[in-house]
C-alpha positions as CSV (number, residue, x, y, z in Angstrom):
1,X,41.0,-22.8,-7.5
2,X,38.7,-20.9,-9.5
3,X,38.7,-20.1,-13.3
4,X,37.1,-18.2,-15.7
5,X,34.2,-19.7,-17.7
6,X,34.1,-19.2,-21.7
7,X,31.9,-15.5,-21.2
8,X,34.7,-14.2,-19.1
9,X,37.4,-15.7,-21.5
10,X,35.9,-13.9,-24.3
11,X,35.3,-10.7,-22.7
12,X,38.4,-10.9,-21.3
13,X,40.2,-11.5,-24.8
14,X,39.1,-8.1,-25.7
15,X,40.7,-6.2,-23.1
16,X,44.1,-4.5,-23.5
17,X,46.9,-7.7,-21.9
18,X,47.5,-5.2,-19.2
19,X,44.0,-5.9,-17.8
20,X,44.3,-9.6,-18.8
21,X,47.7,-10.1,-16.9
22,X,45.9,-8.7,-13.5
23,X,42.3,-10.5,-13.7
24,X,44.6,-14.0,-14.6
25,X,46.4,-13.0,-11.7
26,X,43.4,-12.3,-9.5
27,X,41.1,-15.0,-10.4
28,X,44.1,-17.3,-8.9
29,X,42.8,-15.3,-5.7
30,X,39.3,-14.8,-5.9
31,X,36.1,-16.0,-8.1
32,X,34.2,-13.4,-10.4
33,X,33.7,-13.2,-13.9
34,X,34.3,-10.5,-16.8
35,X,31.2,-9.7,-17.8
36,X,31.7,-6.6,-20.1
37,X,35.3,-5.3,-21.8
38,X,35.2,-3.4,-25.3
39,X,31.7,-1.6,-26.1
40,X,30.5,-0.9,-29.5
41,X,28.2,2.4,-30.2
42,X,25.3,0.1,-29.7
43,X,26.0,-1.4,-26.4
44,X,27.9,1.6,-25.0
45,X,24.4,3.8,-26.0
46,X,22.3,0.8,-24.4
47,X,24.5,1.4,-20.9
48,X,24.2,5.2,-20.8
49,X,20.7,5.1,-21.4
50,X,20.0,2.4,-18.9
51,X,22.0,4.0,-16.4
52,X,24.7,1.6,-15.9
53,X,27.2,4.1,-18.0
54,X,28.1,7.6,-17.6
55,X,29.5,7.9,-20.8
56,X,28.1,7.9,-24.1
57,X,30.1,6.4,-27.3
58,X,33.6,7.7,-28.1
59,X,33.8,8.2,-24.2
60,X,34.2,5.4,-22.1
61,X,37.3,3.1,-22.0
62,X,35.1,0.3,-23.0
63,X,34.9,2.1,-26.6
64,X,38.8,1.1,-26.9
65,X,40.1,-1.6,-28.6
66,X,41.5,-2.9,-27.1
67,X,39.4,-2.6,-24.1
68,X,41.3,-0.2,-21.6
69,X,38.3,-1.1,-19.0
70,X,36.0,-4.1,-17.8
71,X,33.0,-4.7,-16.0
72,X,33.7,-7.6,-13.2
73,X,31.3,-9.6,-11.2
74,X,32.6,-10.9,-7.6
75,X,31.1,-14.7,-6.3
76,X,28.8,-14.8,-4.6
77,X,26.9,-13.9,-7.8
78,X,24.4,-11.3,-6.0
79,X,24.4,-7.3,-7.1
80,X,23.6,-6.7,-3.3
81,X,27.1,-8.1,-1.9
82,X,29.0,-5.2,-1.5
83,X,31.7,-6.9,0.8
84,X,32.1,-9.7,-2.4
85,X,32.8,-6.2,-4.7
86,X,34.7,-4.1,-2.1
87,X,36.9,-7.4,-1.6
88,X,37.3,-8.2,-5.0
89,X,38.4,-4.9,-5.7
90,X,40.6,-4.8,-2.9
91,X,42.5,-7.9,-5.0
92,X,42.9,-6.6,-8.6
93,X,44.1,-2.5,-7.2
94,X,46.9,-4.7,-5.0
95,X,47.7,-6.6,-8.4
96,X,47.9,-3.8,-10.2
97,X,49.6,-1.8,-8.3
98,X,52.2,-4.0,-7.9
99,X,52.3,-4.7,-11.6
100,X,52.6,-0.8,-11.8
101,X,49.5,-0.6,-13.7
102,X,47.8,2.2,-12.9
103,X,43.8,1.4,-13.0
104,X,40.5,3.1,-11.3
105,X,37.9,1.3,-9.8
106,X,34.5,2.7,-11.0
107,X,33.0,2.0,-7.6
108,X,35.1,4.2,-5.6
């Protein structure tokens, strides 16, 4: 069974226990890790200037704390996968929605 490695633990401390209750239900299901959860100014600026954020400080859900959003990566570890994310998502919207949480995937 897979588990999270000490980077997704720590990320995923950080993220509202909402979140924490579905990816510790998911990764029961499926491998990824958490690679991102609460965002500073710093690191939130750094992602909308490189392009991986559309939001800028003060308006993403990973300037929460806790986090009300994180950034997961489905095994196989390769950003070209898209059946590893589309299946991974596919996993954590079931959990939540039968947890009643509602969530968003960003890669819809």
């Amino acid at each position: 069974m897979p588990s999270f490695g000490s980077k997704s633990k720590a990320a995923l401390a950080k993220c509202h226990p909402l979140l924490q209750a579905i990816a510790n239900e998911a990764i029961k299901e499926i491998d990824f890790m958490v690679l991102d959860s609460t965002r500073g100014r710093v690191d939130q600026e750094r992602a909308f200037a490189g392009g991986k954020s559309k939001a800028r400080f003060g308006q993403s859900a990973h300037n929460y704390v806790p986090a009300i959003a994180f950034d997961l990566f489905p095994a196989p570890y390769d950003w070209n996968n898209t059946k590893a994310f589309n299946d991974l998502a596919a996993v954590i919207m079931r959990i939540a929605k039968a947890k009643g949480t509602p969530l968003r995937w960003g890669g819809d």
